[in-house]
N, CA, C and O atoms as a GROMACS GRO file, in nm:
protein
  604
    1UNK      N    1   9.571  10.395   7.613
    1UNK     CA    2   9.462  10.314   7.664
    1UNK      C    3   9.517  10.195   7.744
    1UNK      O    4   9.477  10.176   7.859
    2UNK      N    5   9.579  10.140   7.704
    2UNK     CA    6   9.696  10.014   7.787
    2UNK      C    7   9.772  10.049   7.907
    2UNK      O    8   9.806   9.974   7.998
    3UNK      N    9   9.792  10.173   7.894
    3UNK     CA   10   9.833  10.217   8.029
    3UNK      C   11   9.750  10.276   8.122
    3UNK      O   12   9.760  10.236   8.238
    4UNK      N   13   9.651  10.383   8.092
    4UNK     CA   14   9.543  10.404   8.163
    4UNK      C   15   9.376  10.376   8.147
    4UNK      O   16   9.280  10.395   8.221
    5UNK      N   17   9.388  10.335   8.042
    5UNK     CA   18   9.236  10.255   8.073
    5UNK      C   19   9.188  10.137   8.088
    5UNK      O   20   9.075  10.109   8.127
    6UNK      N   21   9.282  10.060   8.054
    6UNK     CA   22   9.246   9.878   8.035
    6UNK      C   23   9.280   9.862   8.175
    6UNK      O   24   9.170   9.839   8.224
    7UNK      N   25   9.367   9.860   8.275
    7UNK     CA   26   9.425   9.845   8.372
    7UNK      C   27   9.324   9.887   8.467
    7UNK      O   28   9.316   9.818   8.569
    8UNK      N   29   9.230  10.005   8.453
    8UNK     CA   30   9.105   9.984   8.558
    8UNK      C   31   9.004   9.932   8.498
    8UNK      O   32   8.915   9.916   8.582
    9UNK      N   33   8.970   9.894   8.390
    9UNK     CA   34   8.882   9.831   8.349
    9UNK      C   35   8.912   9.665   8.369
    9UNK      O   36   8.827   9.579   8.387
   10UNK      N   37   9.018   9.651   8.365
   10UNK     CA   38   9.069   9.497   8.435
   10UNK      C   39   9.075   9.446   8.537
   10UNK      O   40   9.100   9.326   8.548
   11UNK      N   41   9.050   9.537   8.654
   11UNK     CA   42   9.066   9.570   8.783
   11UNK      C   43   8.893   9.522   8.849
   11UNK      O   44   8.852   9.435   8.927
   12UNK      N   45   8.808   9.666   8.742
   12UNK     CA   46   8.669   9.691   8.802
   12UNK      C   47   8.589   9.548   8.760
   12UNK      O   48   8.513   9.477   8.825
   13UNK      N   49   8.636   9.540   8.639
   13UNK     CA   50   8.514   9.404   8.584
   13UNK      C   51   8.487   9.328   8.710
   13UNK      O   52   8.398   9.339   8.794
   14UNK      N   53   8.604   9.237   8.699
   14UNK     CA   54   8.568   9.114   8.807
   14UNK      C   55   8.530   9.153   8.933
   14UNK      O   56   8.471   9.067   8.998
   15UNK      N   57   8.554   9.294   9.002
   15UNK     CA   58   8.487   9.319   9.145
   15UNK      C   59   8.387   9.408   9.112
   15UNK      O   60   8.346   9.455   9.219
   16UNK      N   61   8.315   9.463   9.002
   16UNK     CA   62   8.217   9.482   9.019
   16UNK      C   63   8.114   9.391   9.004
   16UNK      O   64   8.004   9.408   9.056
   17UNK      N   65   8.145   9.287   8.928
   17UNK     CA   66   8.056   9.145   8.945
   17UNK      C   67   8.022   9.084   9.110
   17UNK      O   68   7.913   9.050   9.155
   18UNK      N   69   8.130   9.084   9.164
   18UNK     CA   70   8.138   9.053   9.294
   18UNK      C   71   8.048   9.094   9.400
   18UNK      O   72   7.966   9.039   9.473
   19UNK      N   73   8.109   9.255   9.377
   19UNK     CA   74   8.026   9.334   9.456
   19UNK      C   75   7.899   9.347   9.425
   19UNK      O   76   7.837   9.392   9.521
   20UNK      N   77   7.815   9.322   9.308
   20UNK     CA   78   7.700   9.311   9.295
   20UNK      C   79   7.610   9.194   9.289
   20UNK      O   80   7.499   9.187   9.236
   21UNK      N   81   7.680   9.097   9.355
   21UNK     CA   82   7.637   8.964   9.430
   21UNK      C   83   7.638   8.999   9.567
   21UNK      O   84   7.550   8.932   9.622
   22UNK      N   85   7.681   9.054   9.628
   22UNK     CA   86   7.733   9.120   9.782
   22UNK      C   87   7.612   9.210   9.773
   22UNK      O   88   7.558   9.237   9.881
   23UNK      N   89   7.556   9.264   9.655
   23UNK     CA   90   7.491   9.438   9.696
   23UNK      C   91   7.522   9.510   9.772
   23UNK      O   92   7.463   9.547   9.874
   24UNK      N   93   7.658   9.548   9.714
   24UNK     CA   94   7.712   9.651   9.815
   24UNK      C   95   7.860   9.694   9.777
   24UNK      O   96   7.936   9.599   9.756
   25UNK      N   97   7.904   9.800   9.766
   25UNK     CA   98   8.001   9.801   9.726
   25UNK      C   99   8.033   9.954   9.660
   25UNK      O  100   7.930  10.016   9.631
   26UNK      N  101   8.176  10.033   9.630
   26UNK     CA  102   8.191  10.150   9.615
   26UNK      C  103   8.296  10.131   9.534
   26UNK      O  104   8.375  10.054   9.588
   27UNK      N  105   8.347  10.182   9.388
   27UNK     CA  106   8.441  10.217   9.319
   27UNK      C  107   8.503  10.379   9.347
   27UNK      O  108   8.433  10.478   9.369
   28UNK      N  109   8.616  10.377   9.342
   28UNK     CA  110   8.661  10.509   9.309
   28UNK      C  111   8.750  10.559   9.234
   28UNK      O  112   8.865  10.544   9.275
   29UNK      N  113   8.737  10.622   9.123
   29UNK     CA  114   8.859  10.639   9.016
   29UNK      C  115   8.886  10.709   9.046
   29UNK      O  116   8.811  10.799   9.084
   30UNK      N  117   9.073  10.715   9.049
   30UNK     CA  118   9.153  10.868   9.062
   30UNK      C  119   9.147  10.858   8.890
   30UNK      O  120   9.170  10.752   8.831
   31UNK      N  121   9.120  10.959   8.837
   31UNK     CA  122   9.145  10.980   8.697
   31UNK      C  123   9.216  11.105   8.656
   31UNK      O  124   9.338  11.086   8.648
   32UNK      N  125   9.183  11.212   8.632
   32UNK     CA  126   9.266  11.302   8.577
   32UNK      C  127   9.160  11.430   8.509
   32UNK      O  128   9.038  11.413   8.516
   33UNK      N  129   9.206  11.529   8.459
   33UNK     CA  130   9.147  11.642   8.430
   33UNK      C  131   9.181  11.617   8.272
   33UNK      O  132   9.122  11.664   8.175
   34UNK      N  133   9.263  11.553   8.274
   34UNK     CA  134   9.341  11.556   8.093
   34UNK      C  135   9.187  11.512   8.005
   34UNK      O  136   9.183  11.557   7.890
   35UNK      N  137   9.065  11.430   8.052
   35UNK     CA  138   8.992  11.414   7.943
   35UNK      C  139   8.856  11.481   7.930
   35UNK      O  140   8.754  11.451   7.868
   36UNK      N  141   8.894  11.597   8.020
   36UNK     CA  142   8.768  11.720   7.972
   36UNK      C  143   8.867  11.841   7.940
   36UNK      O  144   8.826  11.952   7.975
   37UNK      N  145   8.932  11.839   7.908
   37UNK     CA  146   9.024  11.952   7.860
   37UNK      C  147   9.129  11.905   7.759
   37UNK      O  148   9.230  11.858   7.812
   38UNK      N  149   9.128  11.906   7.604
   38UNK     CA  150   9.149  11.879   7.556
   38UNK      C  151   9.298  11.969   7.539
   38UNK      O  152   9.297  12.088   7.570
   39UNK      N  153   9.439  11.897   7.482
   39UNK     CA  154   9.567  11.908   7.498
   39UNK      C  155   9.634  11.861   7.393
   39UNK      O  156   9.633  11.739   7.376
   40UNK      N  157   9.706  11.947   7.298
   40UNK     CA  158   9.789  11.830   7.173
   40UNK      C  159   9.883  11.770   7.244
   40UNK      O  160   9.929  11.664   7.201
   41UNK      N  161   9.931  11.826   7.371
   41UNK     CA  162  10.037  11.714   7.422
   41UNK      C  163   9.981  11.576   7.517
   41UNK      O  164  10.051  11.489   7.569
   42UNK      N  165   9.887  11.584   7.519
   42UNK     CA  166   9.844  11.490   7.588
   42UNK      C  167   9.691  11.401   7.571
   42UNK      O  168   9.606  11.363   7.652
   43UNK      N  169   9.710  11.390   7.404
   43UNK     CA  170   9.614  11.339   7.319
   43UNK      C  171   9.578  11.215   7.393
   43UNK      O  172   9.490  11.198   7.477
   44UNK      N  173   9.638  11.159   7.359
   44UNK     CA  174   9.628  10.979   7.433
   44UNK      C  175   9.583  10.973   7.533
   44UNK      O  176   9.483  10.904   7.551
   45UNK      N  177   9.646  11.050   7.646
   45UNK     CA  178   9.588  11.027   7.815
   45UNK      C  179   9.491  11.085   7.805
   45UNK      O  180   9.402  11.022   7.862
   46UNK      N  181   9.453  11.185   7.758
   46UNK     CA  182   9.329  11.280   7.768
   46UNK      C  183   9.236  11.179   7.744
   46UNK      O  184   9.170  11.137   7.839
   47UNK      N  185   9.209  11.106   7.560
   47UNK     CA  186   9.092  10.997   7.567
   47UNK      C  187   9.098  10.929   7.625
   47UNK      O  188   8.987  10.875   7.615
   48UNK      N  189   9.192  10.839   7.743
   48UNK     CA  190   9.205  10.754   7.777
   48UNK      C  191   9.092  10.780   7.958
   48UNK      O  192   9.004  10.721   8.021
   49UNK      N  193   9.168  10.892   7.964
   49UNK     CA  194   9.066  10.970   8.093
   49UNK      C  195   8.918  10.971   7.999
   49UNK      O  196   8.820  10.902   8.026
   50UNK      N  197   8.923  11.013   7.946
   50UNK     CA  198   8.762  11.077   7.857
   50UNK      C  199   8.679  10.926   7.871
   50UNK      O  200   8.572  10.923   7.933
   51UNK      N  201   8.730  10.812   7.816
   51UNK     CA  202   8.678  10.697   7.824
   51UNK      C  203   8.689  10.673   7.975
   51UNK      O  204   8.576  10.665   8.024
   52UNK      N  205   8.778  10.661   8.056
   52UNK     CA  206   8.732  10.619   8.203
   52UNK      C  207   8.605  10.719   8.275
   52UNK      O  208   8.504  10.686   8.337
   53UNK      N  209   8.655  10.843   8.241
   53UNK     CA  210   8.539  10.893   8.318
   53UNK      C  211   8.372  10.873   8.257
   53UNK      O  212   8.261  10.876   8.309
   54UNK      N  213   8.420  10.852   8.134
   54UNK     CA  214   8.236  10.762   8.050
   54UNK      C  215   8.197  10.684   8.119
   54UNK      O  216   8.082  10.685   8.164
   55UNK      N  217   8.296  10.587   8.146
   55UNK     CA  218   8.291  10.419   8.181
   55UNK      C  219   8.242  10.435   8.340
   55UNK      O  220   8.125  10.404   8.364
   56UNK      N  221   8.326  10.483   8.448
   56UNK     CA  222   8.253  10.604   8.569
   56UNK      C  223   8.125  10.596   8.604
   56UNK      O  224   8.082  10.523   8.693
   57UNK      N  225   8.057  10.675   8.530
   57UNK     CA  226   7.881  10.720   8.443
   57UNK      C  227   7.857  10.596   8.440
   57UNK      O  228   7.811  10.540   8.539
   58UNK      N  229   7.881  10.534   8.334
   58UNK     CA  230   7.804  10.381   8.264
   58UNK      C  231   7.795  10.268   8.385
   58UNK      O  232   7.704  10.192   8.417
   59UNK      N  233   7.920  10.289   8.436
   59UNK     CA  234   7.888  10.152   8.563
   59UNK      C  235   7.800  10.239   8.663
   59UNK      O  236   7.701  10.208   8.730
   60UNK      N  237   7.832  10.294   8.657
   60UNK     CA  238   7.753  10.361   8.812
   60UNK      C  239   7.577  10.324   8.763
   60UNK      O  240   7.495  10.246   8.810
   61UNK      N  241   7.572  10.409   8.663
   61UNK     CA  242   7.413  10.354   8.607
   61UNK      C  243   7.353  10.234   8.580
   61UNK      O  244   7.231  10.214   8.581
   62UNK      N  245   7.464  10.130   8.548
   62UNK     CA  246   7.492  10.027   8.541
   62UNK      C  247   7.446   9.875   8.646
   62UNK      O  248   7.393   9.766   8.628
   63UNK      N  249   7.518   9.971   8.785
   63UNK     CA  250   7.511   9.908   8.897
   63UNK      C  251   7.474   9.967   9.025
   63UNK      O  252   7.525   9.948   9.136
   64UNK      N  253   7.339  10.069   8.980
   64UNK     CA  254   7.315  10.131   9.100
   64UNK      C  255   7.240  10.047   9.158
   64UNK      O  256   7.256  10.029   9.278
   65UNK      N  257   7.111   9.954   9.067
   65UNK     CA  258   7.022   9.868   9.137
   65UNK      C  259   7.091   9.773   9.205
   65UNK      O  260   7.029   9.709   9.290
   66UNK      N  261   7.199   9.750   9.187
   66UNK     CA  262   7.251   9.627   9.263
   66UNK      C  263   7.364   9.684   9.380
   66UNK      O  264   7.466   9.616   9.391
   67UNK      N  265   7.351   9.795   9.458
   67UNK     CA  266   7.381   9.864   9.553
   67UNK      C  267   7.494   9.929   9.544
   67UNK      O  268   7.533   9.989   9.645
   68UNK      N  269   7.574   9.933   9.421
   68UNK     CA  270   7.733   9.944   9.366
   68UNK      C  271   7.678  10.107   9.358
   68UNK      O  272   7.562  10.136   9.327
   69UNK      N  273   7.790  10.212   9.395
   69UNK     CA  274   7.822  10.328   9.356
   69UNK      C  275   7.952  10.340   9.304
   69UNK      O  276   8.043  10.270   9.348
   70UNK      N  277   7.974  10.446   9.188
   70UNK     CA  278   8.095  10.419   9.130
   70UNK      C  279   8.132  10.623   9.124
   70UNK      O  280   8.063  10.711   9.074
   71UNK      N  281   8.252  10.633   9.190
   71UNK     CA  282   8.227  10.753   9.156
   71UNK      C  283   8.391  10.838   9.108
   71UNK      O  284   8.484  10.768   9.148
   72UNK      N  285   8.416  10.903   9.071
   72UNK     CA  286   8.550  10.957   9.013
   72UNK      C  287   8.574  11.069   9.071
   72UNK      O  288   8.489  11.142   9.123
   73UNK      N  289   8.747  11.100   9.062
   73UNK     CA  290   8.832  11.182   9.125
   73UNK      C  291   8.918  11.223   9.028
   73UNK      O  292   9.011  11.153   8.990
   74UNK      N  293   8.889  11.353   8.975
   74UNK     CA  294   9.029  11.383   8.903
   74UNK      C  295   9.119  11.507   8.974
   74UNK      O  296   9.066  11.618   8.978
   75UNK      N  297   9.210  11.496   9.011
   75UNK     CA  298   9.311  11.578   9.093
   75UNK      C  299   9.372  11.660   8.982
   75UNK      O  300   9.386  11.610   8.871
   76UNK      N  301   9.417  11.811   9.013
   76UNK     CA  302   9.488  11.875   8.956
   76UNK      C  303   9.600  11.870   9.007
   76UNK      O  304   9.611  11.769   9.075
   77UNK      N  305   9.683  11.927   9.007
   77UNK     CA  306   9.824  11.972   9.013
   77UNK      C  307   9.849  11.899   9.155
   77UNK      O  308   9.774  11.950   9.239
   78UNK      N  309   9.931  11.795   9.211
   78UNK     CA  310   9.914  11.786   9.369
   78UNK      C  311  10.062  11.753   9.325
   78UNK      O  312  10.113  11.702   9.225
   79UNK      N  313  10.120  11.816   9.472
   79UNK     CA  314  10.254  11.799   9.537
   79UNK      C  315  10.292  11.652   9.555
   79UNK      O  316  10.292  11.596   9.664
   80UNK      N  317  10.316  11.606   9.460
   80UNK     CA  318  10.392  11.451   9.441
   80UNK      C  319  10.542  11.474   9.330
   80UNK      O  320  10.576  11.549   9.239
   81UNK      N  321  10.589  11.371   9.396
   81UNK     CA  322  10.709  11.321   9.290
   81UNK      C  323  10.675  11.345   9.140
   81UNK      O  324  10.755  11.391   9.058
   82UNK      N  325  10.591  11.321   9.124
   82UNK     CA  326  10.577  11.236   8.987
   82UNK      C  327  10.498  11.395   8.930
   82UNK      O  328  10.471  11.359   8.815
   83UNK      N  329  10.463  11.497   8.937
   83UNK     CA  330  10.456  11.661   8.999
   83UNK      C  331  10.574  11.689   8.926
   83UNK      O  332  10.587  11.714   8.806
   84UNK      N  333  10.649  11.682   9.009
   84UNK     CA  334  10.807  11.741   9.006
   84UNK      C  335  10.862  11.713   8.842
   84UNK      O  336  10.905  11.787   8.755
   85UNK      N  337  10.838  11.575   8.850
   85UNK     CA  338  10.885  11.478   8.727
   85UNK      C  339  10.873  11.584   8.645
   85UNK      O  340  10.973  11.649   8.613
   86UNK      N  341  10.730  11.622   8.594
   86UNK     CA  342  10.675  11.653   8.482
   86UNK      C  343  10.715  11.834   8.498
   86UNK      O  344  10.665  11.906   8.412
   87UNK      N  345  10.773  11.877   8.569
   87UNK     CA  346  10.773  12.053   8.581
   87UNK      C  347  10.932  12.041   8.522
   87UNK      O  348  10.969  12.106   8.423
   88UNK      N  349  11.025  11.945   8.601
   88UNK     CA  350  11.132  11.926   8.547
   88UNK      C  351  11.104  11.923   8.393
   88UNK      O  352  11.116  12.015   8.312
   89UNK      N  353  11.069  11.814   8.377
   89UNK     CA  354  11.030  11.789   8.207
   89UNK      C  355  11.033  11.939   8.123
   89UNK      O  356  11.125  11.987   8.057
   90UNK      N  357  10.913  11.988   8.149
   90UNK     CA  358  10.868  12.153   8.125
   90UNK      C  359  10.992  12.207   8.167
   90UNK      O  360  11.058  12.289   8.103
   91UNK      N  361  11.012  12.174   8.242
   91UNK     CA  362  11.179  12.353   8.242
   91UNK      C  363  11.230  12.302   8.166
   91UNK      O  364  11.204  12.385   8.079
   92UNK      N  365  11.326  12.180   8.081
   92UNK     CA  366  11.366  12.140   8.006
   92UNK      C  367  11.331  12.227   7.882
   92UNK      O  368  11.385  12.329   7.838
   93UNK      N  369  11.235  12.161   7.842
   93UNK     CA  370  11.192  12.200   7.712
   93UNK      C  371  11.172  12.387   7.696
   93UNK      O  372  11.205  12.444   7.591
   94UNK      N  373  11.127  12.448   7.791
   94UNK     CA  374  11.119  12.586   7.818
   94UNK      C  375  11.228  12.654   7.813
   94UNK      O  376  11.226  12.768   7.767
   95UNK      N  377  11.333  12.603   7.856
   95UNK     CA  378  11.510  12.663   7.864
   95UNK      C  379  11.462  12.746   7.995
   95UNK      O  380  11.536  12.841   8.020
   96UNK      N  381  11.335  12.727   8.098
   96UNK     CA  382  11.367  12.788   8.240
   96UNK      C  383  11.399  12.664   8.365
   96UNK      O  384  11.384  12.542   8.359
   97UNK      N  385  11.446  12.744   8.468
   97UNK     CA  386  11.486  12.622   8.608
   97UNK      C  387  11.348  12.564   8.672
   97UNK      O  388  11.248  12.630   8.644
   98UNK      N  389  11.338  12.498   8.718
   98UNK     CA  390  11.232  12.423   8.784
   98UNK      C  391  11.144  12.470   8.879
   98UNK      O  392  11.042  12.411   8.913
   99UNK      N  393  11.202  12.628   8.941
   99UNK     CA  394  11.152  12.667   9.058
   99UNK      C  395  11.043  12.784   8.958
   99UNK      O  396  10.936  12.833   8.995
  100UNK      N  397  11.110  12.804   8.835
  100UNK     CA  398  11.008  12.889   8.772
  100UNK      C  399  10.906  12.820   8.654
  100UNK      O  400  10.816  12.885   8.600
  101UNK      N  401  10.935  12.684   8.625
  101UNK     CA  402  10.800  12.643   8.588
  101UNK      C  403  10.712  12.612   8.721
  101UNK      O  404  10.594  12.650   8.728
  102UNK      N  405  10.777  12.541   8.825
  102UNK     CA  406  10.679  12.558   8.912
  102UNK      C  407  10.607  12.620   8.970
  102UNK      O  408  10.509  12.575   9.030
  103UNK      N  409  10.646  12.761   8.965
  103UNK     CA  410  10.601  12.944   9.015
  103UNK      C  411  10.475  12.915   8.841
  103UNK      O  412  10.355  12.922   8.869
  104UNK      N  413  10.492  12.902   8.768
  104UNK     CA  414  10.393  12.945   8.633
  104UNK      C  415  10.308  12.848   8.669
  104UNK      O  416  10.191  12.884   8.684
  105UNK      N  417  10.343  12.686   8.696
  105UNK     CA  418  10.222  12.588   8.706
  105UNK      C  419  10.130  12.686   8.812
  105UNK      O  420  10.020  12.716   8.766
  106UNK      N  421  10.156  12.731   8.931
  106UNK     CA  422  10.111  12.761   9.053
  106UNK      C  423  10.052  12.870   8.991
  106UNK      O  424   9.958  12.893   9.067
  107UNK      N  425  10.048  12.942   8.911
  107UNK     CA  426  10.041  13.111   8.918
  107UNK      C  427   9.873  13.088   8.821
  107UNK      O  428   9.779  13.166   8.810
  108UNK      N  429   9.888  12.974   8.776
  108UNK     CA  430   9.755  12.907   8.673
  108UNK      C  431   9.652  12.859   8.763
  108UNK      O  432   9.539  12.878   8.718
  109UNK      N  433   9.657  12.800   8.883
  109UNK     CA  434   9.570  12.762   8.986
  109UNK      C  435   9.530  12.892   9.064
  109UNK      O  436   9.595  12.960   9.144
  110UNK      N  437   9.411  12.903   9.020
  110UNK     CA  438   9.337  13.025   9.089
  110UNK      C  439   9.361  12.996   9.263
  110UNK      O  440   9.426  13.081   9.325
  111UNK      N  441   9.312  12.887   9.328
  111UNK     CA  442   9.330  12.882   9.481
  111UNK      C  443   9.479  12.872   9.500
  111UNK      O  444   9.500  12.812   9.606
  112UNK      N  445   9.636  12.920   9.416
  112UNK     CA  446   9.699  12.978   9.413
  112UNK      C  447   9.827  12.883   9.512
  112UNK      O  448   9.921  12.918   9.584
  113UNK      N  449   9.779  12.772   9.477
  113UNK     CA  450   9.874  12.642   9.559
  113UNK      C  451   9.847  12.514   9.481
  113UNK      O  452   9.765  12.516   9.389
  114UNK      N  453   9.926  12.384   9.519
  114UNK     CA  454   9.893  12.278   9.439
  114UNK      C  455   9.780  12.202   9.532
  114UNK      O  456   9.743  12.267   9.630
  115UNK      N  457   9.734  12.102   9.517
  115UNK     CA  458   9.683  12.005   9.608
  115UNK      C  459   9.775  11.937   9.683
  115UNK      O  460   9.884  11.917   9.629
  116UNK      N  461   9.755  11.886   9.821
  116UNK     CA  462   9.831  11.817   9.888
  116UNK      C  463   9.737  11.673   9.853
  116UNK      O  464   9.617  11.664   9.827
  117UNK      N  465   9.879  11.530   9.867
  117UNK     CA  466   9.800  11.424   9.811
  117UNK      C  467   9.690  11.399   9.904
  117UNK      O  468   9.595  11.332   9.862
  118UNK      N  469   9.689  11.441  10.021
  118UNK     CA  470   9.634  11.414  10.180
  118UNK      C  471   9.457  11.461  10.108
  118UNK      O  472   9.356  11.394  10.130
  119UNK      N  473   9.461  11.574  10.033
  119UNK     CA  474   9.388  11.629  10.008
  119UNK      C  475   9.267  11.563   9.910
  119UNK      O  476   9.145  11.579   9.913
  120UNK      N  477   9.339  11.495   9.839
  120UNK     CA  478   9.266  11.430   9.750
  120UNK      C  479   9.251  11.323   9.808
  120UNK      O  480   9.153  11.272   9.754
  121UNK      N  481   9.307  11.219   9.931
  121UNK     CA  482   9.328  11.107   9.986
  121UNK      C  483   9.155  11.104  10.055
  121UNK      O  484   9.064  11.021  10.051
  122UNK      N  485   9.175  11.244  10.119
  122UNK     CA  486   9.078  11.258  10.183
  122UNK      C  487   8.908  11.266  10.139
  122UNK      O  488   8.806  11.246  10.203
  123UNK      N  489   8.934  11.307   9.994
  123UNK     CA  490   8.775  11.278   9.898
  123UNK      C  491   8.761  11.162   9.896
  123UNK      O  492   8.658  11.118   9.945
  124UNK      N  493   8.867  11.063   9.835
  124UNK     CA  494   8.841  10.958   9.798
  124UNK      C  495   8.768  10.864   9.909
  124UNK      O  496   8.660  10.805   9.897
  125UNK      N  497   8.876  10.865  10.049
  125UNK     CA  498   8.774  10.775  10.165
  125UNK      C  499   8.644  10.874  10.167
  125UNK      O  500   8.538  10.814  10.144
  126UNK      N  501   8.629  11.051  10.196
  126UNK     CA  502   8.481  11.061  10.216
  126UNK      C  503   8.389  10.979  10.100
  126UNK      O  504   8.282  10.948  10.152
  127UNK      N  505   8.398  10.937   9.967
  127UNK     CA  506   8.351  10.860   9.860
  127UNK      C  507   8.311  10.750   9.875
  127UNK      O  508   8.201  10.700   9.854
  128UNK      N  509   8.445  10.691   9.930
  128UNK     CA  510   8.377  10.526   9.998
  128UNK      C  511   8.309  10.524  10.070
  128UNK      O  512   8.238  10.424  10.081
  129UNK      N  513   8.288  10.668  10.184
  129UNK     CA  514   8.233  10.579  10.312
  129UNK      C  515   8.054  10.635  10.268
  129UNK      O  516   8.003  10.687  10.169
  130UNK      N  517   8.012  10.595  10.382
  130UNK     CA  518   7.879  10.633  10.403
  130UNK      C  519   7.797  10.777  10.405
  130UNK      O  520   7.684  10.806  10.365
  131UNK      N  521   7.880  10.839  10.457
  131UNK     CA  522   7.809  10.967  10.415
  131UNK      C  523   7.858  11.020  10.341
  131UNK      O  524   7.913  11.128  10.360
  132UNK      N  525   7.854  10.940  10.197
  132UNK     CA  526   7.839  11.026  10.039
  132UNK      C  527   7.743  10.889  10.005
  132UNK      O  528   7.757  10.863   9.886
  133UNK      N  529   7.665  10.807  10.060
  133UNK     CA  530   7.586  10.716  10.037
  133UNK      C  531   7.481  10.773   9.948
  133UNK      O  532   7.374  10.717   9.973
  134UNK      N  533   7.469  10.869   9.848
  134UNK     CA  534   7.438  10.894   9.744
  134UNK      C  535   7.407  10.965   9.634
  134UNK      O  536   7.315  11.015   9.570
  135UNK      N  537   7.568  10.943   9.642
  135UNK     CA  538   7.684  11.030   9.562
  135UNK      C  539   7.720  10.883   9.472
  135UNK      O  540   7.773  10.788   9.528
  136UNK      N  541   7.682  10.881   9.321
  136UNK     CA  542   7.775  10.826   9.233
  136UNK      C  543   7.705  10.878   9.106
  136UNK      O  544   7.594  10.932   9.103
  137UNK      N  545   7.803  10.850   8.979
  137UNK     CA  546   7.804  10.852   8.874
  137UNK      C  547   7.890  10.987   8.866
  137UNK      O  548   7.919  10.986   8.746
  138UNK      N  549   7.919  11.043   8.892
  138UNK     CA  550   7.986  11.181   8.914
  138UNK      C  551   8.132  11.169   8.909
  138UNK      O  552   8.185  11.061   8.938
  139UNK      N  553   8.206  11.279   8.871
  139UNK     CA  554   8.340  11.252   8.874
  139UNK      C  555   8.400  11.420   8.888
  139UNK      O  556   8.415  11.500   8.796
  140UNK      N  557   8.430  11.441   9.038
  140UNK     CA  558   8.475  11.547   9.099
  140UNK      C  559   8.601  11.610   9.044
  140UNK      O  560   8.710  11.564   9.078
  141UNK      N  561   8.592  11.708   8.965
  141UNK     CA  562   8.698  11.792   8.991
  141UNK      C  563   8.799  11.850   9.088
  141UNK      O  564   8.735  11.914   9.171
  142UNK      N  565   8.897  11.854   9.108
  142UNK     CA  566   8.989  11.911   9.263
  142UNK      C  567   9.111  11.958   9.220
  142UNK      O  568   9.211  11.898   9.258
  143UNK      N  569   9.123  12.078   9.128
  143UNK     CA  570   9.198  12.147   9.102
  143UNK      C  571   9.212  12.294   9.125
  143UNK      O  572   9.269  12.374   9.051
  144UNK      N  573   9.152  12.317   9.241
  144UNK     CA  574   9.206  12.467   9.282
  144UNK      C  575   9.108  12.602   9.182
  144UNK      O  576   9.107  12.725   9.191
  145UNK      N  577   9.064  12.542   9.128
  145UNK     CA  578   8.912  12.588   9.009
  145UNK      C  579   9.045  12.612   8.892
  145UNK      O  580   8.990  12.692   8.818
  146UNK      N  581   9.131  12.598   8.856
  146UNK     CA  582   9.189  12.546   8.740
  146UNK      C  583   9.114  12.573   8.608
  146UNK      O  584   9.136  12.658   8.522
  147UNK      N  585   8.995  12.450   8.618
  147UNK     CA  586   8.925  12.437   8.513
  147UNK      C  587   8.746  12.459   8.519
  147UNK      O  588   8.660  12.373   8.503
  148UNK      N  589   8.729  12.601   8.548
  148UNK     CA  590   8.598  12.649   8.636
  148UNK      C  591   8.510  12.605   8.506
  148UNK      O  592   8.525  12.651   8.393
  149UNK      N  593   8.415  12.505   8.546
  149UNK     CA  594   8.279  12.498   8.478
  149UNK      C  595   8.206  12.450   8.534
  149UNK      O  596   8.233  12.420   8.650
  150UNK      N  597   8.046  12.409   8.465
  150UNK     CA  598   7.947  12.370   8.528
  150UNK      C  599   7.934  12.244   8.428
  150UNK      O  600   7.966  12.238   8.310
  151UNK      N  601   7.869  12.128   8.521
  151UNK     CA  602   7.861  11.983   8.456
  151UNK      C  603   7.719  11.966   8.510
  151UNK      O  604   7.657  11.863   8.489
   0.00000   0.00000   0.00000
């Protein structure tokens, strides 16, 4: 929670006050998939997502009368460093090389590739801008259907 939830909740407080003196204004959480899919390895981050993406919901409902939209992003698998980090990690512990946990991460994503960050870069500004002017409380999935359900 200290690492991923207090830190946007420390962030949003004071500018969503702001912005709802302004009437006007757009949040966007990158959050994660970890807290609708529950994981023994990833207990902690998972509630920690589970509570941001609540919190998401709550402000958005929160602060729709006062012109604030708040809306969430959780990215699956995207081609970053920090990607790599964690496949390394996994071949470790697996006793395989890196090019074949990364072939198994990939082989789990039905659209059969990772996300590019460009990709997710690109929800987030369509989010801010105006034509998603009313679009909030929601918190988008973008994992390649990964984790196919209905919300």
């Amino acid at each position: 929670m200290d690492a991923k939830f207090f830190p946007y909740i420390n962030v949003i407080d004071p500018m969503v006050k702001r912005m709802a003196i302004r009437r006007a204004g757009v949040i966007v959480n990158v959050i994660g998939n970890g807290g609708k899919i529950a994981s023994p390895v990833h207990l902690a981050g998972g509630a920690a997502n589970a509570a941001l993406m609540l919190a998401t919901a709550g402000l958005a409902t929160g602060y729709a009368s006062a012109g604030i939209r708040v809306v969430g992003v959780n990215p699956g698998l995207t081609d970053t460093d920090r990607v790599d980090e964690g496949l390394a990690s996994t071949a470790r512990l697996e006793g395989i090389g890196r090019d074949e946990a990364r072939a198994q991460a990939i082989a789990r994503i039905p659209l059969g590739r990772m996300a590019e960050p460009e990709e997710i870069a690109d929800v987030v500004v369509f989010f801010a801008s105006r034509r998603a002017s009313y679009v909030t409380g929601v918190t988008l999935t973008m994992d390649g259907a990964g984790t196919p359900c209905v919300v």
